[in-house]
C-alpha positions in Angstrom: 9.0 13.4 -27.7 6.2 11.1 -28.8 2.7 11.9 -27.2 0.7 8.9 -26.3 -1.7 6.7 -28.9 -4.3 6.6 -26.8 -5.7 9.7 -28.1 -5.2 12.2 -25.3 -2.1 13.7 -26.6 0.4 13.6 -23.3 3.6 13.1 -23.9 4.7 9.4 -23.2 8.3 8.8 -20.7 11.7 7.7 -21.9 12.2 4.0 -22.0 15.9 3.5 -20.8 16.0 -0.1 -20.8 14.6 0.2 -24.6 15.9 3.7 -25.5 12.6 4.5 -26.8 9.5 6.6 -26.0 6.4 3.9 -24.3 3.7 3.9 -26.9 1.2 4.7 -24.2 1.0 6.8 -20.6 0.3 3.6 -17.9 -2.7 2.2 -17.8 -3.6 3.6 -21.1 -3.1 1.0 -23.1 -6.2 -0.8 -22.7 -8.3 2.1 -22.7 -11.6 1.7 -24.7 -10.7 -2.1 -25.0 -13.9 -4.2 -25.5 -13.5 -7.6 -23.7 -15.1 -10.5 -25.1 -17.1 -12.9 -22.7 -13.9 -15.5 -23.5 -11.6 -13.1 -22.4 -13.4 -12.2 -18.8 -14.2 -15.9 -17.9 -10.4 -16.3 -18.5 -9.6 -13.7 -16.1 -11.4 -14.3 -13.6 -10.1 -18.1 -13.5 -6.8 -17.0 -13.4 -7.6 -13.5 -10.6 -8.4 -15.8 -7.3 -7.7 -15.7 -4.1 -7.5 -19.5 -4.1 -3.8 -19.1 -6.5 -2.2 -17.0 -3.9 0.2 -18.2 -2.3 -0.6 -17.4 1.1 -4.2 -17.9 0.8 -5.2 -19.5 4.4 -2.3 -19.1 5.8 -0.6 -17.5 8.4 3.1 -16.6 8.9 4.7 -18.1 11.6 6.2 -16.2 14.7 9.3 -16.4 13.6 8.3 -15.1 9.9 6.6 -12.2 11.7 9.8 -11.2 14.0 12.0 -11.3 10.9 9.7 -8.9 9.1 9.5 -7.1 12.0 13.3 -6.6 11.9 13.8 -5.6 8.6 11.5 -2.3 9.4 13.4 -1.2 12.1 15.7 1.9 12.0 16.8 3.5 8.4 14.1 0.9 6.8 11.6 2.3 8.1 9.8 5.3 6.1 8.6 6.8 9.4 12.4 7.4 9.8 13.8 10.3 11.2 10.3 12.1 10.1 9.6 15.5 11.7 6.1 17.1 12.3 5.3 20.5 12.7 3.3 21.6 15.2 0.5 22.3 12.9 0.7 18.4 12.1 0.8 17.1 15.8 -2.2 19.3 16.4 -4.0 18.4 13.8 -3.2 14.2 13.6 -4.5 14.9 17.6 -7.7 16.3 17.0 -8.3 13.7 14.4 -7.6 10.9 16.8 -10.2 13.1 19.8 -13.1 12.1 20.3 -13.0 8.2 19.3 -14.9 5.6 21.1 -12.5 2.3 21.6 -14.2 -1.2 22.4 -13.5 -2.7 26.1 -11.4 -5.1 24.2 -9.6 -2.6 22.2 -8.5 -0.2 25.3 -7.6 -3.3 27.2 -5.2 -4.1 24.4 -4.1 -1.1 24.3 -3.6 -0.8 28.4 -1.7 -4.1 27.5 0.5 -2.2 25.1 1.7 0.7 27.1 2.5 -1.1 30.7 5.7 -0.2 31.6 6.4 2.8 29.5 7.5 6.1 31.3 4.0 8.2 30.7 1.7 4.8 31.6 -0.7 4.8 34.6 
């Protein structure tokens, strides 16, 4: 066991793909650092939105299908989850009492045409 050299003694994880201890817990490592004014401008040039590569754009309709396929089923973490009681109850006094916009509870009138408990 090796504890971490950032100074607050926890003990660091195994490395497999090194077989070593990490010298530091994440996000230790630069703990305490002292940036110069270099370093920050250099940052920040290189942190913008602008070298994204989907910066101003939008994915197409059939981008946003194929996403929306590959969430369906066993992919999805909401998968085969079960609430107790206690949950439901309380995820639905969370939800009472909210005001929707015109424009949000026509959407959502949209939304649930159709469906077996709809009006």
């Amino acid at each position: 066991m090796k504890l971490c050299e950032c100074g607050c003694n926890k003990v660091t994880k195994w490395n497999k793909q090194f077989k070593r201890y990490n010298t530091y817990l994440n996000g230790h490592g630069q703990k305490g650092k002292k940036w110069t004014e270099e370093q920050k401008e250099t940052l920040k040039k290189t942190r913008t939105r602008e070298k994204c590569s989907m910066w101003n754009r939008k994915h197409s309709e059939e981008t946003k299908k194929k996403m929306s396929k590959c969430k369906l089923g066993i992919k999805n973490p909401m998968h085969n989850k079960i609430f107790t009681n206690e949950e439901r109850k309380r995820r639905s006094e969370a939800h009472k009492g909210k005001i929707f916009s015109k424009e949000t509870r026509k959407k959502l009138r949209l939304i649930n045409l159709g469906k077996k408990d709809s009006i």
